[in-house]
N, C-alpha and C positions, 0 to 999 in steps of 0.2 A: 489648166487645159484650155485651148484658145477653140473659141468656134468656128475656124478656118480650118481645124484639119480636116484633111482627106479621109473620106471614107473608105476602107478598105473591103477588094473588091472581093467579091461572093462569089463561088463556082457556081455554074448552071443546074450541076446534081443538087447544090444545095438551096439553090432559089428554087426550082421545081419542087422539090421536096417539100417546102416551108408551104408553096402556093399551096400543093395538094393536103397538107396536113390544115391549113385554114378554111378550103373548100369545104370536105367531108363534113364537122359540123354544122356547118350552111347547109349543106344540102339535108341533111340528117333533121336536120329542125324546120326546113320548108314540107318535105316528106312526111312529117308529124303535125303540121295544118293542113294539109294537103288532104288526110286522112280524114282528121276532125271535120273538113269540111265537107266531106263524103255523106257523112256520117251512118260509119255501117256501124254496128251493134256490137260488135266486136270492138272496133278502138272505143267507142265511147264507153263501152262497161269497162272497159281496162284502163283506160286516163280517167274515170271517176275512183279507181283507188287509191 
């Protein structure tokens, strides 16, 4: 296999899809510092188990 080939191209449903399925856990793990840095009583007894 040469390193010249053409990439083949991706439909828009499936680049959208790929972004959104990458964001979610980004967001989902800034949302859980986010929290921690609050620090209500509630996440911090629940992230110390």
């Amino acid at each position: 296999m040469s390193t010249n080939d053409p990439i083949p191209p991706v439909s828009k449903a499936a680049l959208w899809t790929g972004r959104a399925l990458s964001v979610l856990p980004s967001l989902m793990l800034v949302m859980a510092g986010v929290m921690m840095f609050m620090q209500n009583p509630t996440v911090v007894k629940d992230s110390a188990k």
